[in-house]
N, C-alpha and C positions, 0 to 999 in steps of 0.2 A: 343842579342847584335851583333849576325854576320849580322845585316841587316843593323846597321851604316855602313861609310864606313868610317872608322879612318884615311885611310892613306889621306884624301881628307885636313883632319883638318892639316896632318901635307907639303902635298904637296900646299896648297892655300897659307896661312898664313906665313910672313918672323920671324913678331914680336913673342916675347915669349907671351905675355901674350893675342895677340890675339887667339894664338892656347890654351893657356889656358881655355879662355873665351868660346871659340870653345868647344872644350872638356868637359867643364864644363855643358855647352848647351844640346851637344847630351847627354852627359850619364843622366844628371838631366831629359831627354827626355825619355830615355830605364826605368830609375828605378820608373816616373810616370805610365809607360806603365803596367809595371811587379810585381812593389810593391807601388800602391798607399796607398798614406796616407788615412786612416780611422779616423771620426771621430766620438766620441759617449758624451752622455751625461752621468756624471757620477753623481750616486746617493750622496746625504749627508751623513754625518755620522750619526752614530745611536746617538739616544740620549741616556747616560746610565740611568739618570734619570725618564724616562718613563718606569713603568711597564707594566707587562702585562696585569693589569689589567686596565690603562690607557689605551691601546691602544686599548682593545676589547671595551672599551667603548666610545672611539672615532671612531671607525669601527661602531656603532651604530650609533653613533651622523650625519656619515654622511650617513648612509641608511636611517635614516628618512628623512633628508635635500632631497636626491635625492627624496624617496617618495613625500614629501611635492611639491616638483618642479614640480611631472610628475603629479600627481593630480591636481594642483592650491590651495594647500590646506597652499600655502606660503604665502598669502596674509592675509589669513584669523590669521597665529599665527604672523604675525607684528601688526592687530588692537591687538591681546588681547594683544601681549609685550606692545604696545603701551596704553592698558587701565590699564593695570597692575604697569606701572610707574606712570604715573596717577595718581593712585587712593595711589600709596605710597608717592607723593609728597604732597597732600594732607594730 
C-alpha cells in the first residue's frame, strides 16, 4: 500500500466524490494485487440416498464404460442392446 501515492488522490481532485472514485480505484487496485479473488468449483451435495453399495457399483459401471471405450468393445454391447430390444419387442 506505500507504493500508491494517496496524497496525489487528495491534492488532484476538488470534488468529493471524484477523490472518492479515486480512492476507491487505487485501493480496489492494492487489494487485487495482494488478495486476489479465487475462484473454485464447488462439489454437489452428497446424495443421502445412495449407499454404499450403490456407489461401489456405480464405480464399476463406469470402469467398464472406460474399459469398453479404450478397447472399442462399445460398439460391439450397442448391436447386442440393440438386438436384445429387438428380440423383446417381438
Amino acid at each position: 500500500m506505500s507504493f500508491v501515492l494517496w496524497s496525489t488522490v487528495l491534492s488532484i481532485f476538488d470534488d468529493l466524490d471524484d477523490k472518492l472514485f479515486a480512492f476507491d480505484c487505487f485501493f480496489n487496485d492494492v487489494l487485487d494485487d495482494f488478495a486476489p479473488i479465487k475462484t473454485f468449483k464447488s462439489r454437489g451435495r452428497s446424495n443421502p440416498f445412495i449407499t454404499p453399495e450403490m456407489k461401489s457399483l456405480m464405480k464399476i459401471r463406469d470402469c467398464q464404460r472406460a474399459l469398453a471405450r479404450k478397447t472399442d468393445d462399445l460398439w460391439e454391447i450397442k448391436i447386442a442392446e440393440m438386438e436384445f430390444v429387438q428380440e423383446q419387442i417381438k
